[in-house]
C-alpha positions as CSV (number, residue, x, y, z in Angstrom):
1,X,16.9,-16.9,-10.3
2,X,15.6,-17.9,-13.6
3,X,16.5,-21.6,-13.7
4,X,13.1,-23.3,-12.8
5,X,12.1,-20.8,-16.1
6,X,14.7,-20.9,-17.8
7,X,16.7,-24.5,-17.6
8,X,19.0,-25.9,-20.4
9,X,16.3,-27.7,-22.5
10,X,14.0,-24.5,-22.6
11,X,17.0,-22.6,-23.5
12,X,18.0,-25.2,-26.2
13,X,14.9,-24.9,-27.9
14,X,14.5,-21.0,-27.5
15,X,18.2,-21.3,-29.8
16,X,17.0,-23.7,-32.0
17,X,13.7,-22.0,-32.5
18,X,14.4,-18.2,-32.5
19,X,18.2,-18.0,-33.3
20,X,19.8,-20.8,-35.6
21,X,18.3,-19.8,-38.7
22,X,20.0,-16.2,-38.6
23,X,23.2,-17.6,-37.3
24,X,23.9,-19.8,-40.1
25,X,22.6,-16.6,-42.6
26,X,25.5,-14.8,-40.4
27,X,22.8,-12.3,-39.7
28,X,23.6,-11.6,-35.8
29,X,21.2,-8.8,-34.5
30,X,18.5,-10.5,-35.5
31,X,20.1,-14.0,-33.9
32,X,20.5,-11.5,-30.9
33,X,17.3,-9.6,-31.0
34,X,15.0,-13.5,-31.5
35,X,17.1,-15.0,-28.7
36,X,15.5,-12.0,-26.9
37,X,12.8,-12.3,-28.0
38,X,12.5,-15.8,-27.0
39,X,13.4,-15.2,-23.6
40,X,10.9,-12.6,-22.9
41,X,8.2,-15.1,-23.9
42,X,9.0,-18.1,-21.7
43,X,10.0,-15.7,-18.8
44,X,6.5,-13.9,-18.8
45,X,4.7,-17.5,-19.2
C-alpha cells in the first residue's frame, strides 16, 4: 500500500498545501485536480 508514502501528516499537508485555498474560493476541480496533483508528487518521491 501507500501508507509508508502517504501517512496522515503527509496527506494533511498535501490538503493544506494544494487544496484549501480553492475549497474556501468554492472552486472544486481545481481543489480536486491540486489534491492530485499533490499526490502524484510525494508518491513518485
Amino acid at each position: 500500500g501507500l501508507e509508508g508514502d502517504l501517512n496522515d501528516a503527509k496527506v494533511g499537508r498535501i490538503i493544506d498545501e494544494y487544496m484549501m485555498s480553492s475549497l474556501k474560493e468554492s472552486k472544486w476541480y481545481n481543489a480536486l485536480d491540486g489534491g492530485v496533483n499533490g499526490l502524484e508528487r510525494n508518491v513518485r518521491n
